[in-house]
C-alpha positions as CSV (number, residue, x, y, z in Angstrom):
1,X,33.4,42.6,1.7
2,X,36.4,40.7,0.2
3,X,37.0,39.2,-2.7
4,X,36.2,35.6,-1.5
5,X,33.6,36.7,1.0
6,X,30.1,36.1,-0.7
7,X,26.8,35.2,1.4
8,X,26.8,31.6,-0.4
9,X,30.4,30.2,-1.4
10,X,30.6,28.8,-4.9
11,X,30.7,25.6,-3.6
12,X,27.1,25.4,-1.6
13,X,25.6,27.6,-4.3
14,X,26.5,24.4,-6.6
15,X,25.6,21.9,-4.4
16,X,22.3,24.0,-3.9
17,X,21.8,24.2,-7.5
18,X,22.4,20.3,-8.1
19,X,19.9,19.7,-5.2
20,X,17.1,22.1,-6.4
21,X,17.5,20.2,-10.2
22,X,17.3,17.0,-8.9
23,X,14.8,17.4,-6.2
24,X,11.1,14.9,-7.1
25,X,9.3,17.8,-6.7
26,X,10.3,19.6,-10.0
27,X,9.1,17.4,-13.0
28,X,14.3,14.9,-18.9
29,X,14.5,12.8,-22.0
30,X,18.5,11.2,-21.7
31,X,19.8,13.3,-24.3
32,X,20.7,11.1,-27.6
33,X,24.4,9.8,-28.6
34,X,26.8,9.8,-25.4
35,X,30.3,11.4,-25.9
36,X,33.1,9.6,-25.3
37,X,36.0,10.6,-23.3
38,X,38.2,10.8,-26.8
39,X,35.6,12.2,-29.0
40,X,35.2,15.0,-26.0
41,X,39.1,16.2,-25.9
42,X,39.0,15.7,-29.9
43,X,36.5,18.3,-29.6
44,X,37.7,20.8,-27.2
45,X,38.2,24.1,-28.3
46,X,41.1,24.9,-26.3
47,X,43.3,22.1,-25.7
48,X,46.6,23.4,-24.3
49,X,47.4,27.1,-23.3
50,X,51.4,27.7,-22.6
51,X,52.1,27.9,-19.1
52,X,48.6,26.7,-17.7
53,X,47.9,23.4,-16.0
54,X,45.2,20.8,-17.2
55,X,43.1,19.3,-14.4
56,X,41.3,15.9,-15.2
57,X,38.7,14.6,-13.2
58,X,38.1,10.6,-13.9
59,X,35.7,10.8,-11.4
60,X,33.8,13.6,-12.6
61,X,34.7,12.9,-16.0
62,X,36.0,15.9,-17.2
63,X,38.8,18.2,-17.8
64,X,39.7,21.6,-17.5
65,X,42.9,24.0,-17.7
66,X,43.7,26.4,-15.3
67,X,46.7,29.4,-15.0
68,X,48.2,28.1,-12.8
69,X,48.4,24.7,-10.7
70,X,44.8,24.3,-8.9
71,X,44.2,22.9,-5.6
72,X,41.7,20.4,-4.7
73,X,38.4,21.7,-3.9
74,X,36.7,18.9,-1.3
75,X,35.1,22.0,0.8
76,X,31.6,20.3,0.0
77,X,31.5,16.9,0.5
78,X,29.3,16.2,-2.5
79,X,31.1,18.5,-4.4
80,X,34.3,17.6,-6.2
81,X,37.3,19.5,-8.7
82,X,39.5,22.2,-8.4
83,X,40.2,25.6,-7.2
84,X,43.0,28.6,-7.4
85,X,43.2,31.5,-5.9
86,X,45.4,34.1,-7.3
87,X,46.3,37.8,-6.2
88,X,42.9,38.7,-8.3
89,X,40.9,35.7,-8.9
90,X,39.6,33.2,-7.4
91,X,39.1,30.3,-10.1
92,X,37.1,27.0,-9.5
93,X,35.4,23.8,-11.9
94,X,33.2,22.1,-9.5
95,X,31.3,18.1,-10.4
96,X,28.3,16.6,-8.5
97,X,26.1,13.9,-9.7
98,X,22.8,13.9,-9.6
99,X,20.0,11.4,-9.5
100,X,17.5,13.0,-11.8
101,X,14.1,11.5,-12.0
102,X,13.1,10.1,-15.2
103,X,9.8,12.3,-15.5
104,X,12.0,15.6,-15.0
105,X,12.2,17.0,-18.4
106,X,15.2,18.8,-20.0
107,X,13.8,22.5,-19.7
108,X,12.5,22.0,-16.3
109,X,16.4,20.8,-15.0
110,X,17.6,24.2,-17.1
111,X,14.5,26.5,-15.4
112,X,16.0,24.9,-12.5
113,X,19.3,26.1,-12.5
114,X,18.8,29.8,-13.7
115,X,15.6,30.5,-10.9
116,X,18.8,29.0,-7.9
117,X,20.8,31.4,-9.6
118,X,19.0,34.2,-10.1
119,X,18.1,33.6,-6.2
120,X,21.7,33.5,-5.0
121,X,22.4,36.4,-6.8
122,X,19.3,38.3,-6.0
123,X,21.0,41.2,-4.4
124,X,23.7,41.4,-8.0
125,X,23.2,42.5,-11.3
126,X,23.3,40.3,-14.5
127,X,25.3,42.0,-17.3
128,X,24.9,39.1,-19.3
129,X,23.0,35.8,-19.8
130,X,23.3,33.5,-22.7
131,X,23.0,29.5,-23.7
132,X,26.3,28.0,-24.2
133,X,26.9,25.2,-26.3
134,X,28.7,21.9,-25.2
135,X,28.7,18.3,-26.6
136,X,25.5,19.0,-28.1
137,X,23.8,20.0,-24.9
138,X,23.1,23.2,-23.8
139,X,24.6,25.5,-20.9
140,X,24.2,29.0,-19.6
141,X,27.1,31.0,-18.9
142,X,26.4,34.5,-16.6
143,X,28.4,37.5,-16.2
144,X,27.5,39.2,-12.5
145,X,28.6,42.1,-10.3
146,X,27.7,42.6,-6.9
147,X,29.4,45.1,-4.2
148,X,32.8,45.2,-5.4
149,X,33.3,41.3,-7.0
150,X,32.5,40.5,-10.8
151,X,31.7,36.8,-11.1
152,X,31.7,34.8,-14.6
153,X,30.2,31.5,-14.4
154,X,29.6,29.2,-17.0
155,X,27.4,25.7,-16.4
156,X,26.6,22.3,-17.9
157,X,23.9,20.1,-16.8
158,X,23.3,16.1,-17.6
159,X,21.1,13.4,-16.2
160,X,24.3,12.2,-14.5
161,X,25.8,15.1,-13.4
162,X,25.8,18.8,-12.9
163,X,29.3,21.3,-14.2
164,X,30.1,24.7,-13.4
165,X,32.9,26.8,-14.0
166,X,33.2,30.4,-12.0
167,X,36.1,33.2,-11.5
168,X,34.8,36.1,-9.2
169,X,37.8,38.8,-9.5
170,X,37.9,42.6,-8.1
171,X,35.2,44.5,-9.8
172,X,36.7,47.4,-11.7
173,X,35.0,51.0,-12.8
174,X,33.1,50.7,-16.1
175,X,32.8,46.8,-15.6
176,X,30.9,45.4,-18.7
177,X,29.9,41.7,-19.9
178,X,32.8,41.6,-21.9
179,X,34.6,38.4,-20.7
180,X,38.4,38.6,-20.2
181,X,40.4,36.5,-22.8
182,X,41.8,34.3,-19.9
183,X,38.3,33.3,-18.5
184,X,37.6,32.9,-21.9
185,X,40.3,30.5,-22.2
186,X,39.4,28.9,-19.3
187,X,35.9,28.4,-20.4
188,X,36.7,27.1,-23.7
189,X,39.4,24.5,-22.1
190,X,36.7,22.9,-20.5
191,X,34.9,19.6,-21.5
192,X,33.3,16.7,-20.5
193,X,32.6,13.1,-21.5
194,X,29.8,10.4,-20.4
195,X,32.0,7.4,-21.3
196,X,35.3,6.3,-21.5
């Protein structure tokens, strides 16, 4: 299997997460104090990396850099942001609203997401799991191996909308959680803002 080739592309995986979350049929309190588009790049922990490329996304309200000069990624319809694909990578920050229902709470849009990706990636193994930090809200980032592919993916979700960040490289021998600096950077590059 190649280093693209996956039973569910990153793209449908998100749009399959974002549907799942903001299905009726899984019961979120509007977290308090909305960030602004300033306060948000004030806040960024990475804000320029020589070399890279920033992406912004005023549609999707958010902002990303990548190493190199991304592509659009319209491959779902629902699905908007960017992609690269390098001679080892392939790189991607994906945006889709949602329409959450009012009664769905917070932890129930989080049990959500990790239950669609545990599924996809029923057949891989998790190195690493952990809550992320963003804004105030919480995330979950994931570090995953499968066949021959290592895939590092990093998510946001909001009553408005749902983020996720993902390289999938070439696994190596001896692959470990550890996340390479550049993902890293990429990662921490990333933000988001519910206003202007």
């Amino acid at each position: 299997m190649g280093l693209y080739e996956n039973n569910v592309s990153v793209g449908v995986l998100f749009l399959t997460i974002a549907l799942s979350i903001a299905s009726p049929s899984i019961l979120a309190q509007a977290p308090e104090g909305l960030v602004s588009k300033d306060q948000a790049l004030k806040a960024v922990r990475i804000s320029s990396i020589p070399n890279w490329r920033e992406a912004v996304s005023a549609e999707g309200k958010f902002r990303v850099l990548f190493p190199a000069e991304p592509a659009v990624d319209d491959d779902v319809a629902s699905v908007k942001g960017w992609k690269l694909v390098d001679s080892d990578s392939r790189w991607s920050a994906l945006h889709t609203d949602l329409e959450v229902p009012p009664e769905v709470t917070d932890a129930q849009m989080r049990q959500a997401m990790l239950d669609r990706v545990h599924k996809t990636w029923e057949k891989g193994r998790f190195l690493s799991e952990k809550d992320v930090m963003l804004n105030g809200r919480t995330g979950s980032e994931f570090v995953i191996t499968e066949a021959d592919k290592l895939t590092y993916i990093r998510t946001f979700w909001l009553r408005n909308g749902l983020y996720m960040l993902s390289v999938v490289r070439t696994a190596k021998a001896g692959a470990d959680a550890t996340i390479p600096a550049d993902v890293q950077h990429f990662f921490d590059s990333f933000t988001y803002w519910d206003r202007e």
